[in-house]
N, C-alpha and C positions, 0 to 999 in steps of 0.2 A: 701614410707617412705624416709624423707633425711638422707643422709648419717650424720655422726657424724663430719665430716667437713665441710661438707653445713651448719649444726647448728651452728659450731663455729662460720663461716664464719658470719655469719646473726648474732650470738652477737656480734662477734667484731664490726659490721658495726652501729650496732641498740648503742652499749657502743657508739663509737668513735662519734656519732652524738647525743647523750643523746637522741637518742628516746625510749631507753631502760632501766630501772634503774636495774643491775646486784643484787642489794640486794634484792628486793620482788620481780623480775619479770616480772613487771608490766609495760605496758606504760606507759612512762610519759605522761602529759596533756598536748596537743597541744599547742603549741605557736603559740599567733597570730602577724601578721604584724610587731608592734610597738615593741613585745618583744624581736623578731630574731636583731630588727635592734639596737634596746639600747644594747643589750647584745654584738653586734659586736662595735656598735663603742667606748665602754668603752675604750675599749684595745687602741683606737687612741686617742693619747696625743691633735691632733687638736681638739679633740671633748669634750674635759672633761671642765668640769666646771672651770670658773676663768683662761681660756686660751683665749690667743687672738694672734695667731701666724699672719703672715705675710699669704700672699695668695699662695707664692709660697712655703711656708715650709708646707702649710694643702697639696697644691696639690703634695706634693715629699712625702709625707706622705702617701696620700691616693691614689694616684695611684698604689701605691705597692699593699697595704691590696683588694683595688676594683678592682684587677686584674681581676679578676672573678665575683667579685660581686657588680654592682653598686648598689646605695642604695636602688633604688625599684625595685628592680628584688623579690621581694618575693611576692607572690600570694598575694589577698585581703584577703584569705580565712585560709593565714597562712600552706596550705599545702604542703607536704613534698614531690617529687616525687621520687617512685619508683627508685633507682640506681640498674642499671645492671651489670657496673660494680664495685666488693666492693673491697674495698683497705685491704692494710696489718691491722691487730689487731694493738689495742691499744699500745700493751706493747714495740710489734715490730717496731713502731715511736718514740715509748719514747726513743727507745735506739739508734735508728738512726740517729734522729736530737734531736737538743739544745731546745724543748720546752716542757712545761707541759702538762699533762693529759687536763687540761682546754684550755689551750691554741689551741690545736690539734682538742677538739672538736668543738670551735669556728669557727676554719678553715675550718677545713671540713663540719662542717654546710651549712655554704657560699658557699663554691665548690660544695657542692651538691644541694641547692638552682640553682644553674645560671647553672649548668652541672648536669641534672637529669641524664644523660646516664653513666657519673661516669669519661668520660674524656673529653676534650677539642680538636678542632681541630683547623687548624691553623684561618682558617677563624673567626670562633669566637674569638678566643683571639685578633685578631686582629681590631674583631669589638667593643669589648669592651673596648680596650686600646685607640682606637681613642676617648672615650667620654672624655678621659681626657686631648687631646691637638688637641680640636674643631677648633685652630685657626690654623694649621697646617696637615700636613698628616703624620703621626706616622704610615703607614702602613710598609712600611721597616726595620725600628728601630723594631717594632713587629714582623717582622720575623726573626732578628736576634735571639730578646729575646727568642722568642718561639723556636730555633734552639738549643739555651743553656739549655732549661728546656727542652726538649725533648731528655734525656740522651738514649733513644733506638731507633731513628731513624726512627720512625714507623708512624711518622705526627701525635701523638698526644702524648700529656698532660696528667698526668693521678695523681691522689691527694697525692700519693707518688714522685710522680717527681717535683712537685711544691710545696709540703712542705718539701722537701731534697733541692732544691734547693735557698727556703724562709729562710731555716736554717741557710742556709752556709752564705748567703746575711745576715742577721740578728744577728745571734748568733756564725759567725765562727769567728776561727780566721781571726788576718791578713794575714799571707800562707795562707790559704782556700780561700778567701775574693779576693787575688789579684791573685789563678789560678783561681778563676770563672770569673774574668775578662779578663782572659786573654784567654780562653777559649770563652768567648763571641766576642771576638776581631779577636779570628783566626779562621775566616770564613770556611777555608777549612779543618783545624783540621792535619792539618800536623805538629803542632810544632811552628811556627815561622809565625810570624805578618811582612806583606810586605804591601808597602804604598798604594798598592790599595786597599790591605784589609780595611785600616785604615783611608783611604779615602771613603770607599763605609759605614764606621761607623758614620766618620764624616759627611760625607753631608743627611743620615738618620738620624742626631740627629738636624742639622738644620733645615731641614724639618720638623719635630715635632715641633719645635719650631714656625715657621711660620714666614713672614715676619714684621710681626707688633709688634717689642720687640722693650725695652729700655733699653739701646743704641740702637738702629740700627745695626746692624751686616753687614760688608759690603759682598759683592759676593765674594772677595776672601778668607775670613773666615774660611772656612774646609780646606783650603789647608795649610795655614796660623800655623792651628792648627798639621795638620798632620805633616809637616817639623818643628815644635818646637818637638814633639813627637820624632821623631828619633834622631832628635842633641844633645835629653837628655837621650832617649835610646840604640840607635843601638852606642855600644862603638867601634865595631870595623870598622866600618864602610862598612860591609857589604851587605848593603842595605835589611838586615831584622832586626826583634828583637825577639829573644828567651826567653824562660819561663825564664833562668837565667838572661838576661841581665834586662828585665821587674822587677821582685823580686827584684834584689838589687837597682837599680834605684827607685823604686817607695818605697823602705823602709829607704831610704835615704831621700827622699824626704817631708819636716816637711808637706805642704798642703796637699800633697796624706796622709801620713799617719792620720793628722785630716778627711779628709774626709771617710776613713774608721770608724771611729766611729759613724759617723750620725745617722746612725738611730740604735746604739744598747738598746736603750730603748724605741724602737717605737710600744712592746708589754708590 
């Protein structure tokens, strides 16, 4: 007989993925193919009726949300696999991150679609992130990402760790917004952002990009970027940049500041 928190466990998971409806009991009716996928891409502004964004605002768009779930990852058959491992309850996310009870189920729908086991590891996420910059290799940039969403060190992903960290990306503040960034920036987690860190960010975000962009980017481009970074960061000239120097520089700054807004209505 299961214990009384194996049961919870398995409602909160059967709730948080509506395979379960908490008021009769009862499963819900299987979704097929086309429902899991209209029901996800509502929530994408690139997708909704009477839009007609630009190609690079769908794919900044949609590479976030199909981090985990490109669009036909869902069986023919519309089935759900078995997760082994099952995340915190419902109520326990609502209070944790910035999203809705619907919002959360959507999520985790997707994540459990593409991660039947219940977590991510680096390999995968990295094979998934490459479908979205085919003309480049984003495996580096993918392992930084997955280094930041990997808040316990443990080389996996797990649907608490990626929707804590979709939250803060999406619905945090600007403090929250620019330590995840800066957090993804300090490689080695000591505090303080040094040019080779910032160098080994930037010539992985070139790489993703690939050689065939317009403008043309020349070769010395990441370096380029990195030395504008520090002459507008590192105030004291100590050849790093700390959480404080980052924060007030980049909330000073009117472009950095609009581009934290980007995607706060991208659910």
């Amino acid at each position: 007989m299961k214990s009384r928190s194996q049961d919870q466990s398995l409602s909160d998971s059967r709730e948080l993925d509506r395979s379960y409806d908490p008021l009769t009991g009862n499963p819900s009716s299987k979704p097929n193919k086309k429902t899991i996928k209209q029901r996800f891409l509502k929530l994408l502004p690139c997708c909704r009726s009477g839009s007609s964004p630009s190609l690079n605002q769908s794919k900044s768009v949609n590479y976030i949300f199909f981090l985990f779930v490109p669009p036909d990852s869902v069986s023919d058959e519309g089935e759900l696999s078995t997760v082994c491992y099952r995340p915190e309850g419902l109520d326990h996310l609502l209070q944790q991150t910035n999203f809705n009870k619907k919002e959360l189920q959507v999520l985790y729908r997707g994540f459990k679609n593409e991660c039947p086991s219940g977590v991510v590891n680096e390999e995968t996420f990295k094979h998934i992130y490459s479908q979205f910059f085919p003309q480049g290799d984003s495996s580096m940039y993918a392992h930084f990402l997955f280094e930041a969403f990997d808040t316990h060190n443990n080389g996996s992903v797990c649907f608490e760790d990626f929707v804590m960290g979709l939250s803060i990306i999406l619905r945090g503040s600007i403090t929250d917004k620019l330590n995840w960034a800066f957090n993804l920036y300090d490689l080695n987690k000591d505090g303080c952002i040094t040019k080779e860190e910032m160098t080994d960010i930037m010539c992985s975000i070139y790489d993703m990009m690939g050689k065939y962009t317009y403008p043309c980017m020349k070769d010395n481009a990441p370096k380029e970027h990195v030395d504008n970074f520090f002459r507008k960061m590192d105030k004291n000239n100590d050849g790093v940049v700390t959480i404080e120097e980052f924060l007030e520089t980049c909330q000073k700054d009117e472009n950095i500041m609009q581009s934290m807004h980007m995607f706060d209505n991208v659910i």
